[in-house]
N, C-alpha and C positions, 0 to 999 in steps of 0.2 A: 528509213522509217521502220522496220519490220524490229531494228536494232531496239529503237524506242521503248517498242510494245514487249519486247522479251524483258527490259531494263525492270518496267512498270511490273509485270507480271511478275519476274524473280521480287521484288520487292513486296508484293503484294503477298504471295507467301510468305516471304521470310515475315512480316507483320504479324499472319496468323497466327504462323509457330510460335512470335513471343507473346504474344495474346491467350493461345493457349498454355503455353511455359508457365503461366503468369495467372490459369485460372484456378482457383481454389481445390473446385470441387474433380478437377484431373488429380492433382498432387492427393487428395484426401484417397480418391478410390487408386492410384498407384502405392500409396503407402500402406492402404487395406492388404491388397495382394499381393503385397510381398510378406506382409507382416503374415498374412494366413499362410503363406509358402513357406516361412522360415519357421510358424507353427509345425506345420506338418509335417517338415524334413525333422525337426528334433524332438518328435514323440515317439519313442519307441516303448514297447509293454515291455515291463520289467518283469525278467525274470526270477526263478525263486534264485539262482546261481548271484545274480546282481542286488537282489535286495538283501542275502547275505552280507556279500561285501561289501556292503552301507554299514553292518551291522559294527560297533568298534571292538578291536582285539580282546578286550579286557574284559568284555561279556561273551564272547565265545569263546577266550579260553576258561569263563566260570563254566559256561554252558559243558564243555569237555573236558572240564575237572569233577562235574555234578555227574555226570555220565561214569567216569571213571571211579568215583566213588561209590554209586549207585551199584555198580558190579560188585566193586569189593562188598557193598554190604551185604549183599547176596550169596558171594562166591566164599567167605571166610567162613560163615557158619556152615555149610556144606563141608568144607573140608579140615575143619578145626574144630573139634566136639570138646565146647569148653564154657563155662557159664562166662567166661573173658572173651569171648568171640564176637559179643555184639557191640559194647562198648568199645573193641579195637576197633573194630569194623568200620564205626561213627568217627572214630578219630581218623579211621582212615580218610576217609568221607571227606570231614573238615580239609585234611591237608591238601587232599585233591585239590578242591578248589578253590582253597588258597592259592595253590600253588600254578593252577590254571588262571587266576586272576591275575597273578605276579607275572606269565611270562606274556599274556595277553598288555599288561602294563607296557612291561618291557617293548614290545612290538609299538603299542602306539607310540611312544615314544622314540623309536627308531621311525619310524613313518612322519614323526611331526620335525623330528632332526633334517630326514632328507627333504622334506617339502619347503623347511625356512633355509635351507642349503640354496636351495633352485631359485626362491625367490627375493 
């Protein structure tokens, strides 16, 4: 007899479980909290180092061509006393950052080579 009432009982659970398996509002707040868990695991504050590297090649290397010509416009009329110092100066300028756009090109397109490689 005692066999019976374990039978009924195990069964009587096992109904629950799928009773509850099977209720809406369990599944809604299980998929809330995982959903706010898998939030919270992949928010990290970004730093200035990572919002850089978002930045693309071709505008950091104008940015480092604009920088390297900014010197020269500065550094040529100091040490070149010449009414032709300002006007080289600016072409220097110019090339810089052409030429900081060209290798900045270059790069992304080595970055989108290797990434259509992988996938």
């Amino acid at each position: 007899m005692p066999d019976h009432n374990q039978e009924q009982e195990r069964l009587r659970r096992l109904r629950e479980r799928q009773l509850a398996d099977r209720d809406p509002s369990v599944k809604k707040r299980e998929f809330q909290r995982s959903s706010i868990e898998r939030e919270r695991r992949a928010y990290k504050p970004e730093s200035l180092r990572g919002i850089w590297a978002m930045i693309p090649h071709i505008w950091r290397g104008g940015f480092f061509g604009l920088l390297v010509g900014l010197g020269a416009v500065i550094a040529i009329p100091l040490y070149w006393i010449s009414s032709w110092a300002l006007p080289v100066a600016f072409v220097v300028l110019l090339f810089a950052v052409f030429m900081g756009i060209m290798i900045g090109r270059g790069l992304d397109s080595r970055d989108e080579i290797a990434d259509n490689l992988r996938h």
